[in-house]
N, C-alpha and C positions, 0 to 999 in steps of 0.2 A: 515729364510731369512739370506743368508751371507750379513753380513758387510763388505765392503774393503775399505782398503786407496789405491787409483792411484794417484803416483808419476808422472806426466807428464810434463818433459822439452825439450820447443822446441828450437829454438835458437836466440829467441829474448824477451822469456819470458818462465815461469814455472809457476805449480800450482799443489797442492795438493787437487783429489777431493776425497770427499766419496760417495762412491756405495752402493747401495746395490740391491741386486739378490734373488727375492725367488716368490713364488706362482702366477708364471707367469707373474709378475712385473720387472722394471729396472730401478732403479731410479740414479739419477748424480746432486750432490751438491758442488760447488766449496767451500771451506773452506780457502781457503789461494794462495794467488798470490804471482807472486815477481819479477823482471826486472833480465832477464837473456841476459845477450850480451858481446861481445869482451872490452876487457882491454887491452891499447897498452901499452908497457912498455918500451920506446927508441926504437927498431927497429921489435918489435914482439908482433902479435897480443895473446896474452891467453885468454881461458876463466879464469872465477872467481869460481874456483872449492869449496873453502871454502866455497863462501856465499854461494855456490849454496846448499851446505851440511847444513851448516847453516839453510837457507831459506826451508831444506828439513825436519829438528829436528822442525821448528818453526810450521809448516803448522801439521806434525804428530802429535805433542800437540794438536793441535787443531780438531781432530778428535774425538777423544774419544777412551776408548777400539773398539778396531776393530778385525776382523778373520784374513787378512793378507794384507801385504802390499804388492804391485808392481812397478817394477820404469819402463819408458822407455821415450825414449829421442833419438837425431838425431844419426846420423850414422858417421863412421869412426874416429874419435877424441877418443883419448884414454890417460890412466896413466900410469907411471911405475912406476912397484915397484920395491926397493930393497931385500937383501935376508933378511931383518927384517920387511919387511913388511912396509915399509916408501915408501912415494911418494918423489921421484926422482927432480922432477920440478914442475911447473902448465903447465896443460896442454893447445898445441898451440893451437888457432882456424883453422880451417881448409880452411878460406882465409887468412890467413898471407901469406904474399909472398913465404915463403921456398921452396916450392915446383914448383914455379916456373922454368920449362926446366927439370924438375927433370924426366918425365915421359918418356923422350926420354934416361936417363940412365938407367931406369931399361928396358928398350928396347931391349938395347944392352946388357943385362945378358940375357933376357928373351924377344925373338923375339912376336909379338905383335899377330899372329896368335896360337903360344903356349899360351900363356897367357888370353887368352880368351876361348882357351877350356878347360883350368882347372877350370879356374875362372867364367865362361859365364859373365864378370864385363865389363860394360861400364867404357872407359878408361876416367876419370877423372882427375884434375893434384893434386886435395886432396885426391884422394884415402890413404887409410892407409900405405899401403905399400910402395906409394913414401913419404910420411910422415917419414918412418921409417928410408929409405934408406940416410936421414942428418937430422936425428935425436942423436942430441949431449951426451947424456946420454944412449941411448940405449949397448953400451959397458959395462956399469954399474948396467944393468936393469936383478932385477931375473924373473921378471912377468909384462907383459902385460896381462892392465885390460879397456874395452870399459868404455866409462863412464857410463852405468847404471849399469856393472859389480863389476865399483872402487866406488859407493854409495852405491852399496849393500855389497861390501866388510867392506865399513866401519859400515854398520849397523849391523853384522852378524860377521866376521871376516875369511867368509868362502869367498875360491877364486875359480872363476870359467869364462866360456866365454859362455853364449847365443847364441844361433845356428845363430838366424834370424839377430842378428848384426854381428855377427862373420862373415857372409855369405857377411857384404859390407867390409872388410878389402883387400879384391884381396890378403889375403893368403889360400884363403880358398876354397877347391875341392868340385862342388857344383855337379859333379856327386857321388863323393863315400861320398859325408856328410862328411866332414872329414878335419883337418887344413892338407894342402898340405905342409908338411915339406920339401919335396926338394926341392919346388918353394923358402920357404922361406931362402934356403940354397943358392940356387942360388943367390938370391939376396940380402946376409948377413946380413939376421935376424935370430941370434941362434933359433932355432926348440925348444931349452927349455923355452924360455919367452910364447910362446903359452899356456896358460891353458885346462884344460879338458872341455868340453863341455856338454852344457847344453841342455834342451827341454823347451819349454815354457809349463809351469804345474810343472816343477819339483820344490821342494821347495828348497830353497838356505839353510836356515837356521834359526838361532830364533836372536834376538838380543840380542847382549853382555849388562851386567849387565849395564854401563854406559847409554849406548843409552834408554833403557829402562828404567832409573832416569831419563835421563835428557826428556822425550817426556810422562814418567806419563803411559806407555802403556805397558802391562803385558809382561815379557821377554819371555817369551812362545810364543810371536805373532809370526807366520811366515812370512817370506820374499818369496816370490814367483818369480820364472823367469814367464815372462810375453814374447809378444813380443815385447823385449826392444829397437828394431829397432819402432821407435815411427809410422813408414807407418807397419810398419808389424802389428802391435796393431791395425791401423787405419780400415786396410783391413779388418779386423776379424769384423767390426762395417760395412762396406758397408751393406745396408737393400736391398741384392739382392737376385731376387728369380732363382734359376737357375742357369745356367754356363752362358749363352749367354751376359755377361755384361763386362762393360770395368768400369776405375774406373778413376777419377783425384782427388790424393789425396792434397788438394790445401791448401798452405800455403806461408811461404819463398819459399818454390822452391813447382813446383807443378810436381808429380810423376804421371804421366801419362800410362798407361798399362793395360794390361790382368792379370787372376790370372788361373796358368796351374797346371800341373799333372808333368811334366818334364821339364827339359831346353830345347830349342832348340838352339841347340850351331852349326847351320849352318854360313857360309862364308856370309850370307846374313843378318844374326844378326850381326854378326860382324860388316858388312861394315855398317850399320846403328846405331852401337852401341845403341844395346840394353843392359842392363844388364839383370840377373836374381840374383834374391835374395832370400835367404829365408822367407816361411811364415810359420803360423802358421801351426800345423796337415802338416809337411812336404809337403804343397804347394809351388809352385815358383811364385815367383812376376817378370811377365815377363815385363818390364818398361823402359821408358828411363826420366831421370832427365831434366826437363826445369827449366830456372833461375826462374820461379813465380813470386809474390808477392814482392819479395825483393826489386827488381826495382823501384814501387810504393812506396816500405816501404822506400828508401832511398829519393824518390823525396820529399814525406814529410816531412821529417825527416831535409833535406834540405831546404823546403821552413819554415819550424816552424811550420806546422798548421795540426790541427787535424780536421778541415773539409771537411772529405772524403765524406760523404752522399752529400754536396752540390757541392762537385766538378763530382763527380757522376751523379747526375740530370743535371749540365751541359753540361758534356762530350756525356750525353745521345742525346743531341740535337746537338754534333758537327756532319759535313760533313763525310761519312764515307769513311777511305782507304786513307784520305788525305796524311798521314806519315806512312809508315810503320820500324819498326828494327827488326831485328835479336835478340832476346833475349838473346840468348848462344852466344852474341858474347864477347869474353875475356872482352872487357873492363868492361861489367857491372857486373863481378865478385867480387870486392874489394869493402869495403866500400868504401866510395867520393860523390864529388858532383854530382850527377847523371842526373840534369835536363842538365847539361854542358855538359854530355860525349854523352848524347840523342843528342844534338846540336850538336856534332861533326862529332857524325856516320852517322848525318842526310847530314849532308856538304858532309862526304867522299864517300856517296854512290847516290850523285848527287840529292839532296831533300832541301827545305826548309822545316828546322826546323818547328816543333809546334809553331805556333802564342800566343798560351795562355795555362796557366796551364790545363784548361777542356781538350785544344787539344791536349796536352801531356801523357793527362791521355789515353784520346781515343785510342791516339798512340799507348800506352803501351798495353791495355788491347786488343786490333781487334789483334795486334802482336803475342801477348800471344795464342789468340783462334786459328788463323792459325797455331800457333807450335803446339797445342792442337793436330787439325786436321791430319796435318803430319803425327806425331806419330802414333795417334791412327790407319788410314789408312795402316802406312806399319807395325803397330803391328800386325794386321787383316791379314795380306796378310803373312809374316812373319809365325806367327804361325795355319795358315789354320783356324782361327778361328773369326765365323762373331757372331758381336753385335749387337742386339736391344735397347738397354740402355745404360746410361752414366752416372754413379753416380760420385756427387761431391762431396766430404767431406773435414773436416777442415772449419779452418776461411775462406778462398774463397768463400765455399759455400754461405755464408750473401752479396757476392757481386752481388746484380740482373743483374748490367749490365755486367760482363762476365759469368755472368751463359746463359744469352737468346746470348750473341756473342759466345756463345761457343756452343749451342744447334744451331746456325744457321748457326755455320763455318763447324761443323762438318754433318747437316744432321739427327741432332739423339734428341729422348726425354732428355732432363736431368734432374734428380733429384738430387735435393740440398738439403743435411744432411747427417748424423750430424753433427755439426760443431765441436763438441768435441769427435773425431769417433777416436782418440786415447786414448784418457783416457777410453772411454766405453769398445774397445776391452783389453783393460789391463784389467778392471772392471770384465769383459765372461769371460775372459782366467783363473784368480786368483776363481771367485766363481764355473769354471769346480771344480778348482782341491782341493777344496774344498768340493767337494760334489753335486753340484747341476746339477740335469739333464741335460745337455745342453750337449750331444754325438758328435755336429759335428756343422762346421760352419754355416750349415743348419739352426740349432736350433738358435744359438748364433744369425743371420740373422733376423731368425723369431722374436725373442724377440725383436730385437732395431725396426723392423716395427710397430710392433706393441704397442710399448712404445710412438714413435716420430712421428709429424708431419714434411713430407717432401714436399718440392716447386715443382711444376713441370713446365717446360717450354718446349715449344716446338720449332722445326722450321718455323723459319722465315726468310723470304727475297729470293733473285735469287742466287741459286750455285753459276749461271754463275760468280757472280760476285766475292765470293770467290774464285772462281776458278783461274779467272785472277789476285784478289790479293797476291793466295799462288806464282802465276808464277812470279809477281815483288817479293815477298820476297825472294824466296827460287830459282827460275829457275824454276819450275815445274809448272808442269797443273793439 
């Protein structure tokens, strides 16, 4: 039976668990947690990359001799390095303002119908590359390193870039597998800060004598690339039997999608921005980003209270379709008071506001399920590909009442689990390549079904009536 440590930081928390993989078992033990979020510093949000490194030494002690270790963590937020191998600054969070208008300059290097058939990326305004484009030390920068690349850097001293994160920077040719150096020429990110590229399975490296005193854990242990895009990880955990399934991978933001064979980098992806990303065993994660979770996470966060189960029960019982928002609308992208910008967008698009917390939540979450629907609808149509199932994974899944609004917006069964379908696919991916039978995501699939208990819900209620509520939110029927 392999032993692993999975590294897994999301972006409002981290947690080192161990795994282990063998005699047709799969086991997942959280060992160590720790509060991973934005630090404002006068006018710039960063994350907290030391503690987070910190927080990452402390949880590995805690593990025990293990076979190898795996990190992965969110997507496009990245380090630089120097030509001595020093980090440059801490790095930004990827809602800081900077990038702010930014996506309309790299526009004009790089016309927006080019840029999408090299990259199949939904146009974001944090993508990495308008990141990079007023990025202040990038002049100075010998090496750009994703952030599960620059904790593996530090544990290893070996440098490299991870396909499946690499594949969300919008530097990267997700037809020829490959960093798009002239894209990145165009739009004056030197071609040499790019690293060589990795596979998930391939081993990074063992750990430098330091790391291996200070964590107690034999310097021999290997470092394994995973898929360090933490949805890339997650996917490899869907308990799906088949192709015919769609996936929400629900957290802060909930990644909505298919999982294909190739990009489909038509004018009709585009105009729906979709993205395509890398997956594990060189599949595309064909998807489009919804704001999620975050929205709820900020109204609490806002009001002071951690009682979600009973705002839950009573949001169950409010009136349904009272309010509805736009989720991806700008405002609710920044930290803030969020139950106030709900109040505003509710003013500006001719609605009285939510009456009471429950019915905010209500709000929030019927909103959330219609964008659900959307998506998945023209993902369907988009890539000629029909679904029978809806798996939900992540912390989302534990919420019943948008897993049954989301199973009744959309039309479709849903299964809920795993909730920690990131750390598990990091868990598959490190005990392949160590040795254990597990050939294809087939397998890897079959073992988390067979390990977990999953929720099932079905549909409920009248289309009709989503039908006419997708048409107030969105314009459509």
């Amino acid at each position: 039976m392999k032993r692993v440590a999975a590294v897994d930081l999301g972006a409002s928390s981290g947690r080192v668990m161990l795994g282990a993989v063998g005699d047709g078992r799969l086991h997942l033990t959280e060992v160590h947690r720790f509060w991973n979020g934005p630090v404002r510093v006068r006018d710039t949000l960063h994350w907290d990359i030391l503690h987070l490194h910190r927080a990452m030494l402390d949880g590995l002690r805690s593990t025990g001799p293990v076979d190898g270790i795996g990190i992965d963590s969110w997507a496009v937020d990245y380090g630089l390095l120097d030509n001595a191998g020093r980090l440059l600054s801490n790095p930004v969070h990827y809602r800081d303002a900077r990038t702010d208008g930014v996506m309309e300059r790299v526009l004009e290097s790089v016309p927006a119908a080019d840029l999408y058939d090299i990259t199949g990326l939904q146009q974001l305004p944090f993508n990495t590359i308008c990141q990079l484009v007023v990025e202040p030390f990038l002049s100075q920068a010998e090496t750009l390193l994703m952030i599960p690349d620059l904790l593996g850097y530090w544990l290893t001293g070996e440098i490299g870039a991870e396909r499946t994160n690499a594949s969300t920077t919008q530097l990267y040719d997700v037809r020829a597998r490959a960093w798009s150096e002239q894209l990145a020429a165009r739009v004056g990110v030197p071609p040499g800060v790019l690293p060589g590229l990795r596979e998930p399975g391939d081993v990074i490296g063992t750990l430098l004598p330091a790391v291996a005193e200070e964590t107690g854990l034999d310097p021999a242990t290997p470092v394994i690339a995973v898929g360090s895009h933490d949805t890339a990880s997650a996917v490899v955990a869907v308990p799906a039997e088949g192709e015919r399934f769609a996936y929400i991978s629900s957290g802060t933001w909930s990644l909505v999608g298919l999982e294909l064979d190739q990009p489909v980098l038509t004018d009709e992806a585009r105009a729906a921005n979709f993205t395509h990303e890398g997956g594990v065993d060189g599949r595309i994660r064909f998807l489009r980003n919804v704001m999620g979770l975050w929205i709820l996470q900020e109204c609490l966060r806002v009001w002071g209270t951690t009682e979600l189960p009973r705002l839950l029960r009573e949001a169950a019982e409010v009136p349904p379709f009272a309010v509805l928002i736009d989720p991806d609308a700008p405002e609710f992208l920044a930290p803030g008071n969020m139950p106030r910008r709900i109040e505003e967008h509710c003013r500006a698009t001719g609605q009285e506001p939510p009456s009471s917390r429950a019915a905010l939540v209500r709000c929030v979450l019927e909103s959330l399920a219609l964008a659900y629907r959307r998506t998945l609808r023209q993902a369907q149509t988009i890539a000629d590909r029909q679904v029978d199932v809806l798996h939900v994974i992540g912390g989302g899944s534990q919420n019943e009442l948008l897993c049954q609004l989301t199973a009744d917006a959309c039309g479709l069964p849903v299964l809920a689990g795993p909730v920690e379908a990131s750390a598990l696919g990091n868990v598959l991916v490190q005990a392949r390549a160590l040795g254990e039978p597990l050939p294809d995501l087939g397998a890897m699939r079959a073992l988390v079904r067979s390990t977990l208990h999953l929720r099932r819900y079905e549909p409920q209620g009248k289309p009709a009536d989503w039908d006419a509520a997708e048409s107030r939110m969105f314009g459509t029927g």
